[in-house]
LUMMAR-582165 format. One record per residue (C-alpha): residue number from 1; residue in three letters; x, y, z. Coordinates in Angstrom, 3 decimals, m for minus. Last residue first. Layout:
REM LUMMAR-582165
@num->NUM, residu->ALA, px->X, py->Y, pz->Z
...
This chain:
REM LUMMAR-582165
@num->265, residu->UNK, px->126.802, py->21.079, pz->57.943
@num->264, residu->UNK, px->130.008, py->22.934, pz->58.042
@num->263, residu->UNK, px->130.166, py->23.275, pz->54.946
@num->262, residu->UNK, px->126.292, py->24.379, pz->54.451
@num->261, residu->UNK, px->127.093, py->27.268, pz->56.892
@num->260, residu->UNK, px->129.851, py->28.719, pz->54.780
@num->259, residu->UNK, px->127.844, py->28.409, pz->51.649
@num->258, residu->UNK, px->125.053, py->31.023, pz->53.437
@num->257, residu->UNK, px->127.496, py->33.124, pz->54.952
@num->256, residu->UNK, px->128.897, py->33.739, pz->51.448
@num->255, residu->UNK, px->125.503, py->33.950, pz->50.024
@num->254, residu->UNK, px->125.407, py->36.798, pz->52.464
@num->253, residu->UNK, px->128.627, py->38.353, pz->51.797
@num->252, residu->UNK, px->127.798, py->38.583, pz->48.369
@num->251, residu->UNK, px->124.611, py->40.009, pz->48.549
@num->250, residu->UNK, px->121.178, py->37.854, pz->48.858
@num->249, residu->UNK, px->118.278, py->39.123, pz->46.372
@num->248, residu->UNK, px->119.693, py->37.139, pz->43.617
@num->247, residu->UNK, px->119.325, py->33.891, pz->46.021
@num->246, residu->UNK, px->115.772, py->34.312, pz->45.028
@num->245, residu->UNK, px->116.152, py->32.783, pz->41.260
@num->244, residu->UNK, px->118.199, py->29.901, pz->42.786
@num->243, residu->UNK, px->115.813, py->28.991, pz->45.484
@num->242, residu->UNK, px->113.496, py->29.158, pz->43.330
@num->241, residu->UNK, px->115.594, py->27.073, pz->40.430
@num->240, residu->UNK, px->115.792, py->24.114, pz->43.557
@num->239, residu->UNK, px->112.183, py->24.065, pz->44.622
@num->238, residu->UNK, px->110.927, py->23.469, pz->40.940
@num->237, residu->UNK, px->108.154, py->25.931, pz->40.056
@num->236, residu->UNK, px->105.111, py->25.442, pz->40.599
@num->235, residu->UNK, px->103.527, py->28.289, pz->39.401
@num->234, residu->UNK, px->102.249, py->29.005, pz->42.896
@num->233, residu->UNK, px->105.424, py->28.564, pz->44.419
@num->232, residu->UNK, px->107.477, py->30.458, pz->42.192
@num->231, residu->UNK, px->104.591, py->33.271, pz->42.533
@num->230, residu->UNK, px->104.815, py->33.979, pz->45.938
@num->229, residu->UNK, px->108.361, py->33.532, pz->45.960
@num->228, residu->UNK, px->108.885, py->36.514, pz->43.585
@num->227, residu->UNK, px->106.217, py->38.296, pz->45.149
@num->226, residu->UNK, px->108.075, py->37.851, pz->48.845
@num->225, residu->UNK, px->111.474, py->39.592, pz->46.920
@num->224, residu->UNK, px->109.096, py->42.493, pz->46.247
@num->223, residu->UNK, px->107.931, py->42.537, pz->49.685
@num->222, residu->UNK, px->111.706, py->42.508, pz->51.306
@num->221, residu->UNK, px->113.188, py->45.619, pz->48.719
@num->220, residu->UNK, px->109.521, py->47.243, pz->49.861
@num->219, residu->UNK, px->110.695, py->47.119, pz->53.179
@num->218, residu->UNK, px->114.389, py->48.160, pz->52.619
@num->217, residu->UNK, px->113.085, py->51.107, pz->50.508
@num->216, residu->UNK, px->110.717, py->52.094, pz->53.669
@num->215, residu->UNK, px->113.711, py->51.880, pz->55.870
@num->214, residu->UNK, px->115.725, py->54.254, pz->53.720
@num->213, residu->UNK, px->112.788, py->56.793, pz->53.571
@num->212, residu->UNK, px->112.631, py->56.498, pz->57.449
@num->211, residu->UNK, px->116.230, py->57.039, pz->58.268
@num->210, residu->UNK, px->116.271, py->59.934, pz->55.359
@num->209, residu->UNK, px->113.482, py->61.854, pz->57.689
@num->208, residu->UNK, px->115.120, py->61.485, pz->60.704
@num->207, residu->UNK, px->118.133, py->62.994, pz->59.358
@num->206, residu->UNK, px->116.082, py->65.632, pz->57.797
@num->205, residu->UNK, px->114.522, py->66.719, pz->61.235
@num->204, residu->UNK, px->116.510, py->66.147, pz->63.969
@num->203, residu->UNK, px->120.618, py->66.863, pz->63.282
@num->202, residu->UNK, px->120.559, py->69.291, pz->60.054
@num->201, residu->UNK, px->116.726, py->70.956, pz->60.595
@num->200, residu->UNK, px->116.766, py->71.412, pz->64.355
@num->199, residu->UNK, px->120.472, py->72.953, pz->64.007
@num->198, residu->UNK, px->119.513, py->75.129, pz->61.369
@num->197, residu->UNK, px->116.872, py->76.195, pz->63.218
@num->196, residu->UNK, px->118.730, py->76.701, pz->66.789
@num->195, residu->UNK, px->121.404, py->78.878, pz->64.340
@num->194, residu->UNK, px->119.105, py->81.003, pz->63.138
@num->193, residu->UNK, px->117.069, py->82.023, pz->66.309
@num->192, residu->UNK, px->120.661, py->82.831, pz->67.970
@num->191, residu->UNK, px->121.833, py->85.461, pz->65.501
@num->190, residu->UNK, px->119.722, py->87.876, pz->66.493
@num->189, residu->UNK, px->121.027, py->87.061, pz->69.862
@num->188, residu->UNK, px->124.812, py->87.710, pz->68.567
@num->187, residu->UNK, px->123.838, py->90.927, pz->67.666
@num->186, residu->UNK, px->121.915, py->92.105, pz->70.112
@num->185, residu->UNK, px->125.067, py->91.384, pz->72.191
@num->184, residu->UNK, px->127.188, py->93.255, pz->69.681
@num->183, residu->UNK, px->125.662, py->96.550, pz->69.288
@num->182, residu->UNK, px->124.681, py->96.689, pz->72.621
@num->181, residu->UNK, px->127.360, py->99.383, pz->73.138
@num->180, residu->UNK, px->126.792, py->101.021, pz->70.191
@num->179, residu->UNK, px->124.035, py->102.964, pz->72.072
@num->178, residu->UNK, px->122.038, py->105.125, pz->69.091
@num->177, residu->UNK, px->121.838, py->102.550, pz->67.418
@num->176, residu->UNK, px->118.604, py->100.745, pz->69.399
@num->175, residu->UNK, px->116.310, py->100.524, pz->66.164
@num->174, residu->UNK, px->118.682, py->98.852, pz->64.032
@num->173, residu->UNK, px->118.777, py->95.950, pz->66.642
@num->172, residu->UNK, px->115.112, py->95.864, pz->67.030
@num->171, residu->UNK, px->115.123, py->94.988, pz->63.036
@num->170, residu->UNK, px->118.381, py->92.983, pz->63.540
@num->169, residu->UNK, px->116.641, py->90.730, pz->65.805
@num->168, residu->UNK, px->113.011, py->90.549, pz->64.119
@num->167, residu->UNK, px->115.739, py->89.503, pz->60.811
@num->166, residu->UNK, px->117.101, py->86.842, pz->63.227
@num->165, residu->UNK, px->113.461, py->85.371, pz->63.876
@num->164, residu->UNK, px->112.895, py->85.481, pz->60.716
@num->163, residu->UNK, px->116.057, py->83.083, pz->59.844
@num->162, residu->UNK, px->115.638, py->80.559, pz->62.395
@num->161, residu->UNK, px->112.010, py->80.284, pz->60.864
@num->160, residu->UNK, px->113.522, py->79.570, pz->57.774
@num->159, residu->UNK, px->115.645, py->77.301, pz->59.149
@num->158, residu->UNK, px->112.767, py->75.262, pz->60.766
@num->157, residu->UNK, px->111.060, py->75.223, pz->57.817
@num->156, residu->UNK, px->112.747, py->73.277, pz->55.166
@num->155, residu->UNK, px->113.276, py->70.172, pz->57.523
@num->154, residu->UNK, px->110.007, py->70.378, pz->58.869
@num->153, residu->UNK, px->108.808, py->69.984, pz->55.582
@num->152, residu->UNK, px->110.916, py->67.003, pz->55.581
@num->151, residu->UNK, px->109.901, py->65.579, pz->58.449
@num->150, residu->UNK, px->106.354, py->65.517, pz->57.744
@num->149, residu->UNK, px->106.713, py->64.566, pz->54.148
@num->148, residu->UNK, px->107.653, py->61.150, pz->55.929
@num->147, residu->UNK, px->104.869, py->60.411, pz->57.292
@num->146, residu->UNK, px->103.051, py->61.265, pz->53.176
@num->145, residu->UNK, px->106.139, py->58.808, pz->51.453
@num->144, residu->UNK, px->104.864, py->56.126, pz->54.219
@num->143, residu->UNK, px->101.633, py->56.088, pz->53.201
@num->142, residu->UNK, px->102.878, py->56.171, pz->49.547
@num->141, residu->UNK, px->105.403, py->53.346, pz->50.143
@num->140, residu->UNK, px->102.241, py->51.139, pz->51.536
@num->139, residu->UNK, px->99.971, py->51.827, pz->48.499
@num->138, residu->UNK, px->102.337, py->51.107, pz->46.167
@num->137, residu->UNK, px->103.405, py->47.757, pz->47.944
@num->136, residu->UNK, px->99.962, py->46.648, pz->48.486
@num->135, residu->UNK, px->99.579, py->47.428, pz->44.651
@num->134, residu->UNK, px->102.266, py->45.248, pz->43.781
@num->133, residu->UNK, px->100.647, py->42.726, pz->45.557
@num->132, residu->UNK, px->97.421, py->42.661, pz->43.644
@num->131, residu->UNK, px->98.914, py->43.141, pz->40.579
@num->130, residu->UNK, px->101.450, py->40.296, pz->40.675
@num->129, residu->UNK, px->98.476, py->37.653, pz->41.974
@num->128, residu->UNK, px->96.484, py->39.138, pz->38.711
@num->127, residu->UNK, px->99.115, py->38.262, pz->36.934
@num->126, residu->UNK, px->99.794, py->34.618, pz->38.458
@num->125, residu->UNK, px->96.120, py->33.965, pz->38.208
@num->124, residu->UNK, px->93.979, py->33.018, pz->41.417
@num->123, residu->UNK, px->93.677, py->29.469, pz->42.295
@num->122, residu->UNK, px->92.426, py->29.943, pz->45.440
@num->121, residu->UNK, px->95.783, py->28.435, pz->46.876
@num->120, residu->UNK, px->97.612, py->31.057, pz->45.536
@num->119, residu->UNK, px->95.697, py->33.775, pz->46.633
@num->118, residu->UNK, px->96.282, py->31.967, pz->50.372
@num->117, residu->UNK, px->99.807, py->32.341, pz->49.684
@num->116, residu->UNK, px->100.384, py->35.799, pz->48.522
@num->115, residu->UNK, px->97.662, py->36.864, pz->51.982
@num->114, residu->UNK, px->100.222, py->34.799, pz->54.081
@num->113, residu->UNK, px->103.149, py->35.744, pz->52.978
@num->112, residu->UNK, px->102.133, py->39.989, pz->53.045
@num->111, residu->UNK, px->100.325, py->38.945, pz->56.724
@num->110, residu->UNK, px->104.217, py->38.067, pz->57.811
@num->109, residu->UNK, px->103.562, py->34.988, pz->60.954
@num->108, residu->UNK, px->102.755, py->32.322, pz->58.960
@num->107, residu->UNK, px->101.706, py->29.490, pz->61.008
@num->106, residu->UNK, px->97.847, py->29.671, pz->59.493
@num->105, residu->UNK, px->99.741, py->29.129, pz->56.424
@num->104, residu->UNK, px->100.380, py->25.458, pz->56.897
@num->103, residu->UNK, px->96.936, py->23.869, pz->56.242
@num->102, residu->UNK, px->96.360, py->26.173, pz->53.656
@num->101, residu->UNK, px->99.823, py->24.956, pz->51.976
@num->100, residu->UNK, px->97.728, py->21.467, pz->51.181
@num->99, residu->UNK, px->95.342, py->23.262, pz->48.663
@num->98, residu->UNK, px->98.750, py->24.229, pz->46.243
@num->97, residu->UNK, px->99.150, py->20.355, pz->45.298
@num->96, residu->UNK, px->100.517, py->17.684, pz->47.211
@num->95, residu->UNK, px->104.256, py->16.766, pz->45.567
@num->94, residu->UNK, px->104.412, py->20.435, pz->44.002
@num->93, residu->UNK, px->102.748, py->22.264, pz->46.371
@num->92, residu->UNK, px->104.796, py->20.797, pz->49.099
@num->91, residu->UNK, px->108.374, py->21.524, pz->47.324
@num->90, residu->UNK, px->107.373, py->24.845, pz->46.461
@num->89, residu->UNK, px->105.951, py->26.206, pz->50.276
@num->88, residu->UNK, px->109.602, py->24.486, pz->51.508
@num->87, residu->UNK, px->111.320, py->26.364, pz->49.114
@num->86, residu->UNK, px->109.349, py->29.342, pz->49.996
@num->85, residu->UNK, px->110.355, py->28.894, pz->53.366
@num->84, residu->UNK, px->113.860, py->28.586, pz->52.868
@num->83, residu->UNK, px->114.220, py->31.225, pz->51.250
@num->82, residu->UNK, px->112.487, py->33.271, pz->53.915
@num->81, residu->UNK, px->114.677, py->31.617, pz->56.114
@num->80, residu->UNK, px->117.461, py->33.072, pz->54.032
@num->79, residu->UNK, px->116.055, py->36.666, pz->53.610
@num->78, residu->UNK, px->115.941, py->37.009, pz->57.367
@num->77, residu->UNK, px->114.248, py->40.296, pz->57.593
@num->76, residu->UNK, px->115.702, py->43.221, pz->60.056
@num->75, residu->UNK, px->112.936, py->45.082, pz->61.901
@num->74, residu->UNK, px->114.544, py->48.558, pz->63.059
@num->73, residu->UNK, px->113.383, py->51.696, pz->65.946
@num->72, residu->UNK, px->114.437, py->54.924, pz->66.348
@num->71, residu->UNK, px->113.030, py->55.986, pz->63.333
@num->70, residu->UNK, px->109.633, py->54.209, pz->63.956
@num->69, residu->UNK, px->109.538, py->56.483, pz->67.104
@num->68, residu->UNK, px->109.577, py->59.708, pz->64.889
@num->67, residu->UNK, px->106.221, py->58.479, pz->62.651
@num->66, residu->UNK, px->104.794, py->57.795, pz->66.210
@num->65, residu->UNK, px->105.481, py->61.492, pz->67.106
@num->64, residu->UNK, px->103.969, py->63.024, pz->63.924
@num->63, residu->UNK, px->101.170, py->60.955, pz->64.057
@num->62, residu->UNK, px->98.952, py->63.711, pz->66.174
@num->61, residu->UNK, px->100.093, py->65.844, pz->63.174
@num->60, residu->UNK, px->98.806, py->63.307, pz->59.734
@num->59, residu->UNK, px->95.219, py->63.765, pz->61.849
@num->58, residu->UNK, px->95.186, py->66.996, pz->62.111
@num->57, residu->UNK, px->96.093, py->67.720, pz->58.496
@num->56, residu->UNK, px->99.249, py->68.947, pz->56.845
@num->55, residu->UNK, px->100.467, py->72.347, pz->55.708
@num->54, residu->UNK, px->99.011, py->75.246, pz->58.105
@num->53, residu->UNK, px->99.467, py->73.249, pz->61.390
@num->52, residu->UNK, px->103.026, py->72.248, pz->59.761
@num->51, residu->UNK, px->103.517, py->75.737, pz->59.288
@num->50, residu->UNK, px->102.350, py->77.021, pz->63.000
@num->49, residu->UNK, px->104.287, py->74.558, pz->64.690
@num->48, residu->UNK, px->107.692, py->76.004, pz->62.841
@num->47, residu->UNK, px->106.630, py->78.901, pz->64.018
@num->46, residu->UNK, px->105.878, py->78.394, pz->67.472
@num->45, residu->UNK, px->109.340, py->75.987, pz->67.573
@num->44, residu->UNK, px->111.582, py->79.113, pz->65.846
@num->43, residu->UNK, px->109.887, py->81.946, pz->67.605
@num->42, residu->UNK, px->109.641, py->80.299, pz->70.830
@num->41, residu->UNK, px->113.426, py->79.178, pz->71.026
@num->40, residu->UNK, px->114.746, py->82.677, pz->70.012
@num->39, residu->UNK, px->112.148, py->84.074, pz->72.869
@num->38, residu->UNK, px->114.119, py->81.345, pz->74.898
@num->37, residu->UNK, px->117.387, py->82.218, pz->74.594
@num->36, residu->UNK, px->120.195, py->79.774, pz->75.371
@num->35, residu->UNK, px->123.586, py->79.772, pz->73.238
@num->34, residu->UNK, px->124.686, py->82.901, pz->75.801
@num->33, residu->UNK, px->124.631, py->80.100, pz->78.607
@num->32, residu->UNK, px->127.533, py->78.358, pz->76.523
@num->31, residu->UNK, px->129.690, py->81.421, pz->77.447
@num->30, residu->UNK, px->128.845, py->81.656, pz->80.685
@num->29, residu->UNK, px->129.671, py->77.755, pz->81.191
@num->28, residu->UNK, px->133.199, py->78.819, pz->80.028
@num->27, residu->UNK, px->135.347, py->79.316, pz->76.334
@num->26, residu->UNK, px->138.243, py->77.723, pz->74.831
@num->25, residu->UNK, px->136.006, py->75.126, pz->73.669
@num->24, residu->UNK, px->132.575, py->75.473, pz->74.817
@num->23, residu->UNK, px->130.549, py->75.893, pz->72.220
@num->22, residu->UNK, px->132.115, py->73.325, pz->69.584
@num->21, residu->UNK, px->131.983, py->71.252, pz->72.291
@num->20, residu->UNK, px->128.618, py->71.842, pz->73.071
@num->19, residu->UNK, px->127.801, py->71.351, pz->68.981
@num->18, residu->UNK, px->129.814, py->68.349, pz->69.203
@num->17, residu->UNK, px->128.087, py->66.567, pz->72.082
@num->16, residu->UNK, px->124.626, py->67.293, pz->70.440
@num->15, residu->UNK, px->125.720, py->65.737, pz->67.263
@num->14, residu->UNK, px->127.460, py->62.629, pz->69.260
@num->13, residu->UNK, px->123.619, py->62.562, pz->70.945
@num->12, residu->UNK, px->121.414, py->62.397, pz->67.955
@num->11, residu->UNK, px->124.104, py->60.112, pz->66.097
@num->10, residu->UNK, px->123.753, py->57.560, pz->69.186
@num->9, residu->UNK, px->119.748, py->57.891, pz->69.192
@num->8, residu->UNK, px->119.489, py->56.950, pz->65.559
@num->7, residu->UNK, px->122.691, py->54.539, pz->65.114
@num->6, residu->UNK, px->120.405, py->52.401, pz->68.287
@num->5, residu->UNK, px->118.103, py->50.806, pz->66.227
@num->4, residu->UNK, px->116.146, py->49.685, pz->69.266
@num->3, residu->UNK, px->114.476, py->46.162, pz->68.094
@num->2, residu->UNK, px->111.233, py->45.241, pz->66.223
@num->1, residu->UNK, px->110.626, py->41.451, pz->65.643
């Protein structure tokens, strides 16, 4: 079940709250009103637009804002009951043979189980079980290796942007010396487009971005450790070494938790 993984918005706001701190420290409102300019704004979000536009599809674009959701969201796995599953699937294949785990499969709720179990069951070969899966798993980290190319490229734009639109700056800067009196101002405006894409690329874009590619590795860490019970059970393994051989997925402090739990039982 998805839930709010709420580090994503929490580190989006405490970043927010510094830079305005950062701004208005020792300074007033007026001062943090400077920080706002919205041809800055236009040249660093219309360009940045205009990259991605050039770089990626139509279709990859109108999923950039579901690609951001699933980074504000998190699906922890219960590696345990999955353990315990699979010991289960083991213990029933062995005493009835793999054609009585159809029966219970239906009741499966993970589609990667179910579809591991049900090529067990049709008697396909361990190997060719392995390949099949595996390749689920290749082609699931490369969908989500092209959402998150998104961000990344975003990542590596946005400050470039920041940075043209501070060289368009100092060009009509330049052009107005002869009144050193706006010397300064202009200045600190050409400076403006720079600092809103850094700030786009260091809080938004490439944190987002390493959310997602950590979430992916935690979701292929879970589909590798279903193969493994996938193909205990369908080798018949005994119920006791599988849940031995996938207790090597648990940490420490899990297997702790674990033998904890059975004392008290």
């Amino acid at each position: 079940m998805k839930k709010l993984d709420v580090l994503t918005p929490i580190g989006l706001i405490v970043g927010i709250l510094v830079f305005v701190f950062g701004v208005l420290y020792g300074n007033d409102l007026e001062s943090f009103l400077m920080f706002i300019d919205i041809p800055s704004m236009i040249i660093v979000l219309g360009g940045l637009t205009a990259a991605l536009f050039i770089s990626f599809p139509l279709h990859e674009m109108k999923n950039m804002f579901v690609v951001i959701r699933q980074a504000f969201s998190s699906e922890e796995a219960d590696l345990n009951e999955l353990i315990q599953l699979f010991v289960h699937f083991s213990d029933r294949a062995r005493r009835e043979g793999l054609l009585a785990l159809e029966a219970e499969v239906d009741d499966v709720k993970d589609p990667f189980i179910k579809k591991g179990i049900l090529l067990a069951v049709d008697g396909i070969d361990s190997d060719v079980i392995v390949d099949i899966m595996n390749a689920e798993i290749t082609a699931l980290e490369e969908r989500h290796r092209k959402s998150r190319a998104l961000l990344e490229k975003a990542g590596e734009y946005a400050p470039a942007w920041g940075m043209l639109g501070t060289l368009i700056g100092l060009i009509l800067m330049l052009n107005e010396l002869d009144d050193p009196s706006t010397l300064g101002p202009s200045m600190a405006t050409a400076i403006i487009t720079t600092l809103y894409g850094s700030l786009l690329a260091n809080l938004v874009f490439i944190p987002l971005a390493a959310k997602l590619e950590r979430k992916t590795e935690k979701e292929i860490f879970v589909k590798q450790f279903i193969v493994e019970g996938v193909i205990g059970v369908q080798s018949g393994q005994n119920p006791k070494l599988l849940e031995e051989k996938l207790s090597a997925f648990l940490s420490k402090k899990e297997i702790e938790e674990i033998d904890h739990s059975s004392e008290e039982g």
